[in-house]
TORKE-41015 format. One line per 8 residues: their letters; for each residue x, y, z of N, C-alpha, C. Coordinates in steps of 0.05 Angstrom, whole numbers, plus 5000, padded with zeros to 4 digits. Layout:
BEGIN
A) X,Y,Z,X,Y,Z,X,Y,Z  ...
// end
This chain:
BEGIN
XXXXXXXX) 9245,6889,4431,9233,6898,4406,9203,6903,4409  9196,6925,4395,9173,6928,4399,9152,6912,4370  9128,6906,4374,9114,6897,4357,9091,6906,4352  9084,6915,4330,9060,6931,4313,9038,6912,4305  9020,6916,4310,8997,6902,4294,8978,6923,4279  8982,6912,4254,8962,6934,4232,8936,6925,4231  8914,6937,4230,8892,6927,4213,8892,6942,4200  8899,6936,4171,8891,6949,4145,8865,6959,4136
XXXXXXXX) 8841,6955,4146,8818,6960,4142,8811,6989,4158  8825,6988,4189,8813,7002,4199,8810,7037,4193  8797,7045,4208,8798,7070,4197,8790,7081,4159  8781,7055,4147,8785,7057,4117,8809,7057,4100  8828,7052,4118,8852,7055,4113,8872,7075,4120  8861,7085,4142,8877,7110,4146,8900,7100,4166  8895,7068,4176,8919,7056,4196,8943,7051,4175  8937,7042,4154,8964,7043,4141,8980,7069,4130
XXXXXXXX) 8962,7095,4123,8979,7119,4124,8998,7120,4158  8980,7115,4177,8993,7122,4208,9019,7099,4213  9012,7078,4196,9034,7048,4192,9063,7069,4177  9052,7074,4160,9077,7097,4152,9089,7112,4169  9085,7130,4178,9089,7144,4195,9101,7136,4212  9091,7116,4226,9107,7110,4257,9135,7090,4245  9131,7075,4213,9161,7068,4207,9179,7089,4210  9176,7104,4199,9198,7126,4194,9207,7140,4217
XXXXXXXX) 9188,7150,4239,9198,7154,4265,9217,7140,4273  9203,7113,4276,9227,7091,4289,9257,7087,4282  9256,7084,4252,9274,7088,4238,9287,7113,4240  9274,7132,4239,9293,7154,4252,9309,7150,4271  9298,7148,4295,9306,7144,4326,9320,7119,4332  9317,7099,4308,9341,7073,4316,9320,7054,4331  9296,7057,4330,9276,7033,4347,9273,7019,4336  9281,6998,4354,9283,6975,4333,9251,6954,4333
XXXXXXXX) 9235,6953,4314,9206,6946,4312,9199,6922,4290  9178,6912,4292,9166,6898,4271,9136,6902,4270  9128,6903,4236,9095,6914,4231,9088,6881,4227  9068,6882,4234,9051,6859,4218,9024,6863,4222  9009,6853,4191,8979,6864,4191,8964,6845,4191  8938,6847,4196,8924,6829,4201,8900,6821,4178  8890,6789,4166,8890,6792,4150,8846,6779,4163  8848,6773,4175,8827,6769,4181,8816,6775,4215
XXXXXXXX) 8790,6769,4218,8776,6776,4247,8784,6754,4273  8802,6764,4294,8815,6740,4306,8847,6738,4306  8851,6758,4276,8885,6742,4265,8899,6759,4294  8891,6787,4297,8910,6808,4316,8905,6786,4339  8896,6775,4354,8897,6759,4374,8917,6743,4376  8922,6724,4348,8946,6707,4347,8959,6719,4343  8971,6735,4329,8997,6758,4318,9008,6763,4355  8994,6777,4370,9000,6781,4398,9003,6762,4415
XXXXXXXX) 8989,6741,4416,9000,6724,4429,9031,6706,4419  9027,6708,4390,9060,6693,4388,9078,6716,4391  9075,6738,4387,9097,6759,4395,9103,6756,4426  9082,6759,4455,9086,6762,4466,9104,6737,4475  9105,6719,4461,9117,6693,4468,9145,6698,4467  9160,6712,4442,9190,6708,4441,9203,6730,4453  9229,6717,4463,9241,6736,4471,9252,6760,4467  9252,6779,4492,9252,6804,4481,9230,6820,4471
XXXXXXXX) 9219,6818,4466,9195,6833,4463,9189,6856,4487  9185,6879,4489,9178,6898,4502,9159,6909,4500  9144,6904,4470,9111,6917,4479,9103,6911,4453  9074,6898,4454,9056,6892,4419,9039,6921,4424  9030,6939,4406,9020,6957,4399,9005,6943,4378  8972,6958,4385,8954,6958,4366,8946,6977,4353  8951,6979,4328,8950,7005,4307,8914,7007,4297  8897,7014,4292,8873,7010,4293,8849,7021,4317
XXXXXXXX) 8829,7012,4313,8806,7024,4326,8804,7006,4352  8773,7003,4358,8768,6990,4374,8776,6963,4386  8762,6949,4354,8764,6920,4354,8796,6913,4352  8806,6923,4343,8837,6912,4336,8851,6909,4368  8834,6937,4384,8857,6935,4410,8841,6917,4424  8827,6903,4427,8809,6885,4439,8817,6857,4434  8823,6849,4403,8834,6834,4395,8871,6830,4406  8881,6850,4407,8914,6849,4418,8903,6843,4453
XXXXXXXX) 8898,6860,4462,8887,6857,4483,8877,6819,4500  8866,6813,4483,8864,6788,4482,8885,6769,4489  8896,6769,4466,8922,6755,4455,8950,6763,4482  8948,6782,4493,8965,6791,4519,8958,6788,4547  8929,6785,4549,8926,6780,4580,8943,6754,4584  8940,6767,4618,8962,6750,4640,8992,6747,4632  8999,6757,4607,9030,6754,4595,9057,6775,4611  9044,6793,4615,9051,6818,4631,9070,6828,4615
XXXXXXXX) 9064,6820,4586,9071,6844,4562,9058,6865,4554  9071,6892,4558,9066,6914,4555,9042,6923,4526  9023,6931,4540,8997,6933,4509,9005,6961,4503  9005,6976,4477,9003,7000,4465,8974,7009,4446  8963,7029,4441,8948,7027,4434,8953,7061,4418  8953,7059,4389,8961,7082,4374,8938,7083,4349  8917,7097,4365,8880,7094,4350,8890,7104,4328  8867,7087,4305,8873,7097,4277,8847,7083,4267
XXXXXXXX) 8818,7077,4284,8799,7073,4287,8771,7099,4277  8748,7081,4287,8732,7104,4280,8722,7114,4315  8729,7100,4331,8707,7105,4358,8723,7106,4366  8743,7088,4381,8772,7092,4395,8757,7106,4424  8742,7099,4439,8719,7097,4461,8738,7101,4492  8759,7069,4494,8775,7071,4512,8795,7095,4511  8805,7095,4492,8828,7118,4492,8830,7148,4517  8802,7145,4512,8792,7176,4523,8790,7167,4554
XXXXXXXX) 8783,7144,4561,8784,7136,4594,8818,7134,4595  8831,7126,4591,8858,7126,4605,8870,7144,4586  8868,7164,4573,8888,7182,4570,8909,7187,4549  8905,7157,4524,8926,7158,4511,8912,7180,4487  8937,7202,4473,8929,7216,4462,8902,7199,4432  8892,7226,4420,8874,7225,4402,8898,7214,4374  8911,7240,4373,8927,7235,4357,8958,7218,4356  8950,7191,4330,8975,7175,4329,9003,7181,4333
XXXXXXXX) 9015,7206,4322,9045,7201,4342,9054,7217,4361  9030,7227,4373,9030,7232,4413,9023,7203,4420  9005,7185,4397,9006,7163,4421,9038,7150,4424  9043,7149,4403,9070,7140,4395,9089,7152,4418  9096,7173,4427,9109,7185,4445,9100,7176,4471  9082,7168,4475,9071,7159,4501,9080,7130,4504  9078,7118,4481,9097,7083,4486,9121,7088,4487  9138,7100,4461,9163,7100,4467,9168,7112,4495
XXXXXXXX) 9157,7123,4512,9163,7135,4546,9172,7108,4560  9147,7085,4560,9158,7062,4572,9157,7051,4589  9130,7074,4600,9124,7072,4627,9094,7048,4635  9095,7031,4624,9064,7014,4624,9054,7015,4653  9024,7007,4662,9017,7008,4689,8996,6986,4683  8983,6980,4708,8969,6963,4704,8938,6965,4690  8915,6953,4683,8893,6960,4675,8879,6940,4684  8853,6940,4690,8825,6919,4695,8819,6916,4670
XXXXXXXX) 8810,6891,4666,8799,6876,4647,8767,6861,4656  8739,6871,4640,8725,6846,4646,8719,6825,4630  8707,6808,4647,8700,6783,4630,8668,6783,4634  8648,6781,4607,8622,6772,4607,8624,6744,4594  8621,6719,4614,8610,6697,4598,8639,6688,4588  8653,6678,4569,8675,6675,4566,8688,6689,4544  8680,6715,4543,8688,6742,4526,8703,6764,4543  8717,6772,4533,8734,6801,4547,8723,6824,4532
XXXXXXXX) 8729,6848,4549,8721,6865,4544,8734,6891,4564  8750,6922,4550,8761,6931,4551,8746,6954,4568  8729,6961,4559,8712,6991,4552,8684,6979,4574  8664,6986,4552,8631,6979,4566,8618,6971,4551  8605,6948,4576,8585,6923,4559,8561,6935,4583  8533,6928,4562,8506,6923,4571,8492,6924,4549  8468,6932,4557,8438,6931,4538,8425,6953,4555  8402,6958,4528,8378,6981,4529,8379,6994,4507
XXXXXXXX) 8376,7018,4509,8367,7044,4495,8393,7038,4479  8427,7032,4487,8450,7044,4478,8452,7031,4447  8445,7006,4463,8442,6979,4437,8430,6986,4412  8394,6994,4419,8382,7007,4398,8402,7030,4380  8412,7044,4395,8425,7073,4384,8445,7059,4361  8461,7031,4373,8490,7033,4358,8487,7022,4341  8452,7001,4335,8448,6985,4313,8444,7000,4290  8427,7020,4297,8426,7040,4274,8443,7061,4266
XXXXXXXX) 8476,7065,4286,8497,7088,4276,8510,7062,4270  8520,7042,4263,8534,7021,4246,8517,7023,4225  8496,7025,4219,8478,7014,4195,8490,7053,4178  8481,7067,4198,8495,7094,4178,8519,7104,4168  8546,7086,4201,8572,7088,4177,8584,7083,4159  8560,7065,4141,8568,7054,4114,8573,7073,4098  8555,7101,4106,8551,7115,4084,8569,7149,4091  8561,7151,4119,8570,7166,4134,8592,7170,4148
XXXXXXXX) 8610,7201,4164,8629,7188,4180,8619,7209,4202  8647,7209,4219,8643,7231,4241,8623,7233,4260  8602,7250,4274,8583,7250,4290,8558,7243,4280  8561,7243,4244,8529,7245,4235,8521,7204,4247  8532,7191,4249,8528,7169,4247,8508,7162,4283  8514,7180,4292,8513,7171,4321,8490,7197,4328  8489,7217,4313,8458,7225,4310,8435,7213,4295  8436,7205,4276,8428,7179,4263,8417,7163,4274
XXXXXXXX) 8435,7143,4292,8431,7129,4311,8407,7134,4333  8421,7157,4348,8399,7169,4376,8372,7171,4352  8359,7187,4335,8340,7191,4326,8315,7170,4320  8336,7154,4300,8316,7126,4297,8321,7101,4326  8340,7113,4345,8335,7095,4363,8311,7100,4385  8316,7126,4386,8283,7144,4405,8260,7127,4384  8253,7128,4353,8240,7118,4350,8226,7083,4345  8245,7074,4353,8242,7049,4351,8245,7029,4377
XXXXXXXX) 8254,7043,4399,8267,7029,4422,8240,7023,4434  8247,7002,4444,8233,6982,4470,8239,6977,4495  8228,6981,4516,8248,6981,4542,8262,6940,4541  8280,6939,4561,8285,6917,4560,8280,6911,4592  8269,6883,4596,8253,6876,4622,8281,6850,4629  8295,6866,4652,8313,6850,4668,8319,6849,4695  8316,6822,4696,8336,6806,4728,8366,6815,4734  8373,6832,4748,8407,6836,4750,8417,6833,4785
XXXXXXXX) 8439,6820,4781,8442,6813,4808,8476,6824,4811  8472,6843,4828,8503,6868,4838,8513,6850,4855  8526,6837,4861,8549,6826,4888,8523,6824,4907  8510,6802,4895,8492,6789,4914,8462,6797,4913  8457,6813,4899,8436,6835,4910,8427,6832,4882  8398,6825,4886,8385,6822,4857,8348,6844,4860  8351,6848,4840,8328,6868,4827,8316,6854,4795  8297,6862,4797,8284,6860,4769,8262,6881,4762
XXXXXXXX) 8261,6892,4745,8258,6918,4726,8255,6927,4693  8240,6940,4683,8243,6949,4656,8262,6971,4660  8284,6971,4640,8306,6993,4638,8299,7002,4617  8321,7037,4612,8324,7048,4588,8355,7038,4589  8363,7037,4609,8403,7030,4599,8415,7009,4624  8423,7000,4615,8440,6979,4633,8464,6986,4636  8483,6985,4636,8505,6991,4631,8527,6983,4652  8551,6958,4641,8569,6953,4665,8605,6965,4649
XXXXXXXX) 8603,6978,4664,8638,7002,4658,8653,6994,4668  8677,6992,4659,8704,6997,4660,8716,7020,4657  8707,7025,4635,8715,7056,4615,8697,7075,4629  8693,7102,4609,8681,7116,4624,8658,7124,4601  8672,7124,4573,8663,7126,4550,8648,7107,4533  8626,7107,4519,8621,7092,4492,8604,7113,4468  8597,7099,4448,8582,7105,4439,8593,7141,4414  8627,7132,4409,8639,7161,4398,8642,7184,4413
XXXXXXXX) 8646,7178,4449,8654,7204,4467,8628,7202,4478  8604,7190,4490,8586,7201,4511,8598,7184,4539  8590,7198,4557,8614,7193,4579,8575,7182,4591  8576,7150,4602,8558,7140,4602,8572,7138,4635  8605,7144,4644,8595,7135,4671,8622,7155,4675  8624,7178,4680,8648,7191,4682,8659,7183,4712  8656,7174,4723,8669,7169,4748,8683,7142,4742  8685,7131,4723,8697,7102,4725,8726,7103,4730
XXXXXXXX) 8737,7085,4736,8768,7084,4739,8774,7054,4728  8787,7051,4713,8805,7029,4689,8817,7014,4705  8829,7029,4731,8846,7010,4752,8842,7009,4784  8821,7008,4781,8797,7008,4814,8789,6981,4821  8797,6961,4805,8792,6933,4809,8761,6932,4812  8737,6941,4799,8714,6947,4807,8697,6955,4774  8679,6944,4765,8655,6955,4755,8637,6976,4762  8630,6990,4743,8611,7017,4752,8582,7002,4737
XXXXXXXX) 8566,7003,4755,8537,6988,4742,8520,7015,4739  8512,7028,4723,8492,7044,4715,8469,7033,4702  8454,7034,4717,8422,7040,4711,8392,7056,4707  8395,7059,4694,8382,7084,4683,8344,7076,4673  8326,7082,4697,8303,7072,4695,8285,7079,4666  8264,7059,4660,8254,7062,4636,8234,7080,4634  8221,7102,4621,8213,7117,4612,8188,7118,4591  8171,7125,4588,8157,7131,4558,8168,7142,4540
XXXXXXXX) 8167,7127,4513,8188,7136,4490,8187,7174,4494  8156,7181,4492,8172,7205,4492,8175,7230,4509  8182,7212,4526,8196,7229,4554,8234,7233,4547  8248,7201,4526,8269,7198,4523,8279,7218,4506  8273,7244,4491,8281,7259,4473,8296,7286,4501  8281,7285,4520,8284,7307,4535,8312,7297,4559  8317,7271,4562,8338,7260,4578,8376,7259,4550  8368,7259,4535,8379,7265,4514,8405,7277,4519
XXXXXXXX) 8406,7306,4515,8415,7332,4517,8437,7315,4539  8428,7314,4567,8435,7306,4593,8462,7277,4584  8456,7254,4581,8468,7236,4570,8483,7242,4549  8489,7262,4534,8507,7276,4511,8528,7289,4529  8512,7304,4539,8538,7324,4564,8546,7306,4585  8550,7280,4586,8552,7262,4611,8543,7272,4636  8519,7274,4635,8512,7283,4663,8493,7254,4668  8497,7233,4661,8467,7218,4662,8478,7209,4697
XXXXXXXX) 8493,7211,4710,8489,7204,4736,8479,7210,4760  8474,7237,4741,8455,7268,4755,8431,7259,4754  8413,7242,4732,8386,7251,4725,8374,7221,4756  8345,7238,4766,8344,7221,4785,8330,7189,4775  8332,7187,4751,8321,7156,4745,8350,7141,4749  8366,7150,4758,8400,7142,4755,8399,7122,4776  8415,7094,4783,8420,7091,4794,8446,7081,4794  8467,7087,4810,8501,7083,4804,8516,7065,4828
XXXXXXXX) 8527,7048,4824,8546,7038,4855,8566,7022,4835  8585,7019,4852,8617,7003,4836,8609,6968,4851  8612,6953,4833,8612,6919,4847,8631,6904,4832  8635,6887,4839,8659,6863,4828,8644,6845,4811  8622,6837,4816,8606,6812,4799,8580,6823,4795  8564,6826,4771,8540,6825,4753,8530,6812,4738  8504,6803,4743,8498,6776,4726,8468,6789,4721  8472,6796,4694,8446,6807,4685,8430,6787,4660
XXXXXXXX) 8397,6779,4670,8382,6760,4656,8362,6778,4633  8360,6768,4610,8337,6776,4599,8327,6763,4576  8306,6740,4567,8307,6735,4544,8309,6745,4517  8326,6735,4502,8330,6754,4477,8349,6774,4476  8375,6773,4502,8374,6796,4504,8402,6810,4492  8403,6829,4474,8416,6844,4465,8441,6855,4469  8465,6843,4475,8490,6854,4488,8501,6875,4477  8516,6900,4476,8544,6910,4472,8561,6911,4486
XXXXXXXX) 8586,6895,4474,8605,6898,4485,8630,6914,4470  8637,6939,4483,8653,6946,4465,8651,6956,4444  8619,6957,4433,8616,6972,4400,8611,6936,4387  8601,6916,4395,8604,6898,4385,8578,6888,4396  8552,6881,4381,8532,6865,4392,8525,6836,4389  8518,6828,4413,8518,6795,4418,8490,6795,4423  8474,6766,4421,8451,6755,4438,8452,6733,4453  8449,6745,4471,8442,6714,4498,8422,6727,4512
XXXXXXXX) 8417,6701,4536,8385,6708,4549,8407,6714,4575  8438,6704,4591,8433,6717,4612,8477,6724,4603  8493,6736,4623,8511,6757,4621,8526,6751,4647  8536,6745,4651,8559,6732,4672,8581,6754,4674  8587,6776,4688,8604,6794,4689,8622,6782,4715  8652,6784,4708,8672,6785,4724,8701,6810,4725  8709,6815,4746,8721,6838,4750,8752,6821,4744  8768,6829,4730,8800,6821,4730,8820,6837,4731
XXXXXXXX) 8823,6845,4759,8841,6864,4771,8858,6866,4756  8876,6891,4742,8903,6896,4741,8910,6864,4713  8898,6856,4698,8900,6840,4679,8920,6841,4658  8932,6860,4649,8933,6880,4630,8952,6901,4637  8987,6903,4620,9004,6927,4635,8996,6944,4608  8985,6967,4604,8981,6988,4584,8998,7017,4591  9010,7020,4570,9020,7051,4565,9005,7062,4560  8998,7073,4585,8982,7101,4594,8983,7124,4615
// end
């Protein structure tokens, strides 16, 4: 049996029109399923983990955006129950690194296939994380395109963002230590990948691979504010691995220090002073 997890919020509600939809498919086709929605922040975590518990079960699907598949995601590592992921979010970030369609019932056709494989999972500190976690410039950007999707949707939120983040950003002054090898520096971006994507489609590390058993550490040296309007353009078109303040290599362990310092993980910001990154091979079977 397969198992659905709704977040009713997400998307503004547009996961429960797609909750429709994929009943009736199923029901068409004789699949035999169960929905359940989630009623608070945390709940999709337990919903998936007691699903993955009983028997029979063949795959929990997370109906929703980011946070929801992060939250299922959770709730399934090490179970070696099959994760689905049928975006009905606003960012839906990972999707675009491994492949599962944009639209809900191509993703739907991609689970019912059946084919799950494996995925990397990291861990910062004792948090998971799907996509890409760091600090810098990105952080600034996403505090102010969350403060605009209240009002806004679509790309204006994340132009928004870049604008008042050019004008307000601060470099951030950090200790980071790659698989042994430590540096300290003022950055404009930190950035440790999994994914390839954040930030609504800017491809912050297009070479990443989801199942390389490996982190992509991008660092991207700091700048005078307004030198950052002209690197712009470049980091929109994912080229930022081109620009020569770049610096790029894949490692297993990152431990990045900074007081005060500003996390995203995932579209989700944290504060701590230091960031404990671990690589978790193949964690995770996803239909993709």
């Amino acid at each position: 049996m397969l198992t659905f997890i709704v977040n009713p919020a997400a998307g503004s509600g547009y996961a429960l029109k797609i909750e429709a939809q994929v009943r009736a498919e199923l029901e068409r086709r004789g699949v035999s399923a169960e929905f359940l929605r989630t009623d608070a922040p945390g709940h999709a975590t337990e919903l998936a983990r007691a699903a993955a518990d009983r028997e029979g079960c063949s795959g929990v699907i997370a109906v929703g955006g980011d946070g929801t598949c992060y939250e299922v995601a959770c709730g399934l590592m090490d179970t070696r129950v099959p994760f689905g992921i049928i975006p009905a979010g606003t960012g839906n970030d990972f999707i675009k690194t491994v492949g599962i369609p944009k639209k809900p019932m191509q993703a739907l056709e991609l689970i019912l296939a059946g084919k799950p494989r494996p995925v990397d999972v990291g861990r910062v500190n004792d948090r998971l994380f799907l996509n890409v976690s760091g600090t810098g410039f990105d952080v600034t950007v996403l505090d102010y395109t969350l403060e605009a999707k209240k009002y806004v949707k679509g790309i204006l939120p994340y132009l928004y963002g870049l604008i008042r983040g050019i004008a307000h950003y601060k470099p951030v002054h950090m200790r980071f230590t790659a698989d042994g090898e430590t540096q300290e520096r003022d950055v404009l971006i930190c950035a440790v990948a999994n994914g390839r994507f954040f930030g609504g489609g800017i491809a912050i590390c297009p070479d990443a691979r989801p199942d390389d058993g490996c982190f992509d550490l991008v660092v991207v040296e700091n700048k005078p504010r307004w030198v950052i309007p002209f690197y712009i353009p470049g980091l929109l078109l994912g080229r930022v691995l081109k620009f020569r303040i770049t610096t790029h290599r894949r490692v297993r362990r990152v431990r990045i220090e900074s007081p005060g310092m500003r996390l995203n993980m995932d579209g989700e910001v944290y504060s701590m002073d230091a960031a404990e990154y671990e690589m978790l091979p193949g964690a995770l079977m996803l239909f993709w």
